[in-house]
C-alpha positions in Angstrom: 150.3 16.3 181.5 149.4 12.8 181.7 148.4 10.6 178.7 144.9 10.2 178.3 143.8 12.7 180.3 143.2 16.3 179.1 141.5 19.1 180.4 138.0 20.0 178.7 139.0 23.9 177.5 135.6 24.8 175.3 132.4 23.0 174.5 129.3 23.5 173.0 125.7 22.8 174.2 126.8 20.8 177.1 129.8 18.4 177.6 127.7 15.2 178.4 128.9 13.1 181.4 128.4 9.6 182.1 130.5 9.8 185.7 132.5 12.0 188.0 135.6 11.8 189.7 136.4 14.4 192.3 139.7 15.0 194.1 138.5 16.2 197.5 139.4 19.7 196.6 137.5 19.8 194.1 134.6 18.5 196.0 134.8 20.6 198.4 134.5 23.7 195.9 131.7 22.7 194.6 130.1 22.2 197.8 130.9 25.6 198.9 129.7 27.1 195.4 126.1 24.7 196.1 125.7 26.3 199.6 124.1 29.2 197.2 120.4 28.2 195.8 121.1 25.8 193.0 118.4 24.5 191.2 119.8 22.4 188.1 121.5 19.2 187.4 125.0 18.5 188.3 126.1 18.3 184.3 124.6 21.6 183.6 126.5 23.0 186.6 129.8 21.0 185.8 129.8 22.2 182.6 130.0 26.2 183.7 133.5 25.8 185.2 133.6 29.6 184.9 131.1 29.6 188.2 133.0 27.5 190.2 136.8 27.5 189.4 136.8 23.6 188.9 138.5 22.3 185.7 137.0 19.6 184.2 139.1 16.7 182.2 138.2 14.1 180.2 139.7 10.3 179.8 140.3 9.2 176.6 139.3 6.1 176.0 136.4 6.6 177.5 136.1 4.6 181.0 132.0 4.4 180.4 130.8 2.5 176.9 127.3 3.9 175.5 125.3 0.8 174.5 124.8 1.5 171.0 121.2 -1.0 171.2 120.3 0.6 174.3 120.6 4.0 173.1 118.5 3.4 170.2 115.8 1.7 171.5 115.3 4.7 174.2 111.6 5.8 175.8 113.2 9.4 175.8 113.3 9.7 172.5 109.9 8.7 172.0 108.5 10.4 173.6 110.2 13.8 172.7 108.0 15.3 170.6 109.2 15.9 166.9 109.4 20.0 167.3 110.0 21.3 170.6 107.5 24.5 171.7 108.7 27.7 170.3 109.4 29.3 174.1 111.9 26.5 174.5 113.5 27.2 171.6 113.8 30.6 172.1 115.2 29.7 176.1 117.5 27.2 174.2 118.7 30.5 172.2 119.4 32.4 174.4 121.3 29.7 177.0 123.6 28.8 174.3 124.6 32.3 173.2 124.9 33.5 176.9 127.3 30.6 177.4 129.5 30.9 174.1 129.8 35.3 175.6 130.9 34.1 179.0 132.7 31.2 177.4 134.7 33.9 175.9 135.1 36.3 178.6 136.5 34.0 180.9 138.8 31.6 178.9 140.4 35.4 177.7 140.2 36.8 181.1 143.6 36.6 183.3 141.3 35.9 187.1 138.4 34.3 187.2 135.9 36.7 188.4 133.9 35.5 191.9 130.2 36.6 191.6 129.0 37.4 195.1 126.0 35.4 196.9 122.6 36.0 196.3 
């Protein structure tokens, strides 16, 4: 272990990242694991360490400040409208339960399980 650093075990709707670091290993995993089709952010697919086998850590105090003014005087959140259509909702929904099953599978689970290419 090293102080101020721990490793990022469960989380819930997304972890939120303001940077990366990557070891070259762990680079080089992920580019083997986006050699498949992937067609999402980089957070969305950092997040799912159970894809990939990359662990994901967090430094504590935080080495990126949020703007407190900035963030409050964002365009995104004008324009997002006050209640979001009921089909993403519903996508919402389901993504977050799908996520808290596999969560569970694989934090329990002694292997990681590979899924094959597409």
């Amino acid at each position: 272990p090293v102080k101020g650093v721990s490793q990022i075990l469960n989380f819930k709707d997304g972890i939120g990242t303001q940077g990366y670091v990557l070891a070259p290993k762990a680079a080089q995993k992920l580019l083997k694991y986006s050699a498949k089709e992937w067609v999402m952010p980089i957070d969305c697919v950092m997040d799912r360490h159970y894809w990939h086998g990359v662990k994901n850590y967090v430094l504590e105090e935080f080495a990126i400040a949020c703007d407190e003014m900035n963030t409050q005087n964002s365009n995104t959140e004008k324009q997002r409208p006050k209640r979001l259509p009921l089909s993403i909702r519903i996508g919402r929904f389901l993504h977050k339960s799908a996520v808290k099953i596999l969560d569970k599978v694989f934090r329990y689970s002694p292997k990681l399980i590979r899924i094959g290419k597409h």
